[in-house]
N, C-alpha and C positions, 0 to 999 in steps of 0.2 A: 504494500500500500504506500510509504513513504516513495519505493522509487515511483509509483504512480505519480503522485503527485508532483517531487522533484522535475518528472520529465514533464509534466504540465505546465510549469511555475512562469515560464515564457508566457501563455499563453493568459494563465494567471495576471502576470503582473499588466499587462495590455488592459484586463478588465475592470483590475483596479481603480483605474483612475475613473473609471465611466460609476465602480460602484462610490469614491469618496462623492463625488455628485451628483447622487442618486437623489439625496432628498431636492435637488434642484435642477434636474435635468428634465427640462421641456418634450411634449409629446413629441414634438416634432425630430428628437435629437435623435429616440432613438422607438421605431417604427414596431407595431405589435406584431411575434413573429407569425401567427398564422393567424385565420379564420374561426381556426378550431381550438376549441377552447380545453382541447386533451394534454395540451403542457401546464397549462395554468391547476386542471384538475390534479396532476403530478404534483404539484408544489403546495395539495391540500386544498384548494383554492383561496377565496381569503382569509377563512381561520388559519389555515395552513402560515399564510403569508404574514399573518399579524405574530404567530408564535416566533417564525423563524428570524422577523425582525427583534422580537423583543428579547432573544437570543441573542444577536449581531448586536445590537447594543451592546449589551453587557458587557460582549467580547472586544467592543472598539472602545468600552471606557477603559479597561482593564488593562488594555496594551499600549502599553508606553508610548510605542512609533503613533499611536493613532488617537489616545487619550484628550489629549489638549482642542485637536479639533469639536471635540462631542459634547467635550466636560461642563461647556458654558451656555451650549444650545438650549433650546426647548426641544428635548431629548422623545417628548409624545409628541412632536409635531414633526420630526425629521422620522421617526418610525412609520407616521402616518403617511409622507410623503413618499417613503420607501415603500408600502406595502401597496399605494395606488398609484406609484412607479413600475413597481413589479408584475400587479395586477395586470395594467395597458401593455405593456410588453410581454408579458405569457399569454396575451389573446381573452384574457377577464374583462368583465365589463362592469371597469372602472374609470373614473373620470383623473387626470393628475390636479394637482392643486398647485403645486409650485412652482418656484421662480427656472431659470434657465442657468445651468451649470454656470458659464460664463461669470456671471451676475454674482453668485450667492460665493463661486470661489476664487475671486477676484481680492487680493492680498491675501490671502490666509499662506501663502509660500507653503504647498505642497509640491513635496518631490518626489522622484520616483519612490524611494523606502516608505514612504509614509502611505503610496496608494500598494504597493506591494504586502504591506500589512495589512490593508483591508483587503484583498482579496483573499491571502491567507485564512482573516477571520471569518469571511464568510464562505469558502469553503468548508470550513469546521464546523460552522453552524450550519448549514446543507448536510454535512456529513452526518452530527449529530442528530439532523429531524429527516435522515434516512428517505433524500431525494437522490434517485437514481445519479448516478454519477454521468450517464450522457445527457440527462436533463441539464444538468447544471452546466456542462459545456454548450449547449444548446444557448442558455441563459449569457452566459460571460461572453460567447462571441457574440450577441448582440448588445451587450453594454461593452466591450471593447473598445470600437470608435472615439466614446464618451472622453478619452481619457487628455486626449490634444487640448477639451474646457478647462479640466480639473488640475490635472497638475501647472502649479503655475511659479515653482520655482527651479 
């Protein structure tokens, strides 16, 4: 399982930057991946989505590289933004609510280590609530792209 993942960490670290700008990444940034709504059902649908996020929290206050960005947020509003990010992008029908990556991480001087931690974290958290492991690559390469907004140091 570790070289699993190790040999993914590239591919990982690409999605990171899309996930540190989740709570602010605009519909348009990153498109829902199908019609059907059998990926979003994979991920539990939205209970599903509210637990895995309130998971990924904990784990992104907890880790040093990625603490400081969360610590000071409204920690229920960037979950909420995560889970009806998540939602539109697994094909849920859900509306997003938030700002556009650009916007929301615009001075925070995020580098690459710090989105590379969050994908880390949220791979565990995935691992942990037992989402298939090709769902989650499914997930990450479309928040991939995301990452050219987010890091901005």
């Amino acid at each position: 399982m570790k070289k699993a993942f190790t040999s993914l960490l590239p591919t990982l670290v690409l999605a990171a930057s899309a996930c540190l700008a989740l709570p602010a990444a605009a519909q348009t940034t990153a498109a829902p991946m199908a019609t059907s709504s059998a990926l979003y059902d994979t991920f539990g649908g939205k209970p599903g989505l509210v637990k895995l996020m309130d998971d990924f929290m904990v784990r992104l206050l907890a880790d040093p590289r990625t603490g400081r960005f969360f610590a000071n947020a409204d920690q229920e509003r960037v979950k909420r933004q995560l889970t009806e990010q998540f939602c539109v992008i697994l094909g849920g029908d859900c509306v997003y609510s938030g700002r556009d990556m650009r916007t929301t991480h615009a001075g925070l001087k995020i580098d690459r280590n710090n989105f590379n931690a969050l994908v880390e974290d949220l791979q565990r958290a995935m691992d942990t609530h037992k989402v298939p492991f090709r769902a989650q690559n499914k997930l990450l390469a479309v928040l991939a792209p995301m990452h050219r907004e987010a890091v901005t140091k």
